[in-house]
C-alpha positions in Angstrom: -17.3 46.2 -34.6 -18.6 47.6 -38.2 -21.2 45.9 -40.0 -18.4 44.9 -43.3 -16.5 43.3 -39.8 -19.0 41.0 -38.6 -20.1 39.7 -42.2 -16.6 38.7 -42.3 -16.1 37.1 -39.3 -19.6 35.5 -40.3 -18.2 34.5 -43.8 -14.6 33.1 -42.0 -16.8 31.3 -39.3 -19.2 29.5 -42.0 -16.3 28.7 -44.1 -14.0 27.5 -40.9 -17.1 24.8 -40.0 -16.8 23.8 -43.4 -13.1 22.7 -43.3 -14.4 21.3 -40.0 -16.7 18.9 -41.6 -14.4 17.9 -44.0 -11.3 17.2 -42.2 -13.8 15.5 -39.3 -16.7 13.5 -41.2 -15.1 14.2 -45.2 -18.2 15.8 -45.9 -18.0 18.9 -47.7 -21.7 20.8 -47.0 -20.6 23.9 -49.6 -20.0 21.1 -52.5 -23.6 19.3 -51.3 -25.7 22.3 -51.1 -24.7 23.8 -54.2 -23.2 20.6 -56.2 -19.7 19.6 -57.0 -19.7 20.9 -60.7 -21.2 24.1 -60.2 -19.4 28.0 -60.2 -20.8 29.0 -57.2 -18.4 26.4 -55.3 -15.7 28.0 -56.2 -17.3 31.7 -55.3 -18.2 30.5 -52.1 -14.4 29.4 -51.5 -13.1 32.9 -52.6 -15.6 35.0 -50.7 -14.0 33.0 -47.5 -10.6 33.0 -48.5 -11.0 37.2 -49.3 -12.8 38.1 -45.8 -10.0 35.9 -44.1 -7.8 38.1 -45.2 -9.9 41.2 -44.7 -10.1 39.5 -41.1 -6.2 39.4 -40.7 -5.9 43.0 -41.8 -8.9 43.9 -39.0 -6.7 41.9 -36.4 -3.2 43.4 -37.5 -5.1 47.1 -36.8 -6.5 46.0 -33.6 -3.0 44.8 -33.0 -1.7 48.5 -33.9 -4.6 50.3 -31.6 -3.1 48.6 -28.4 0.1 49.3 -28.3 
């Protein structure tokens, strides 16, 4: 696994326990570390929404290696 691949999954893992929270406990930890107004929100969210997709294109060549 390359270094860019295990940031993502990082990324995707912090961002999964976050959607965790909320759907479990409605507590959003992204929103109370770094306040509901603020840009970096809203960075955070896209920095886990692009690696998830970096992760699917890591997935979909692992896919294509095994066959």
């Amino acid at each position: 696994m390359t270094t860019l691949q295990k940031i993502c999954l990082a990324i995707t893992i912090i961002g999964g326990i976050n959607w965790g929270l909320i759907g479990l406990l409605d507590f959003n930890l992204v929103e109370a570390i770094f306040g509901a107004e603020s840009i970096i929100p809203r960075i955070v969210y896209s920095l886990v929404g692009l690696t998830s997709m970096i992760n699917i294109g890591i997935l979909l060549m692992d896919l294509d290696m095994h066959d």
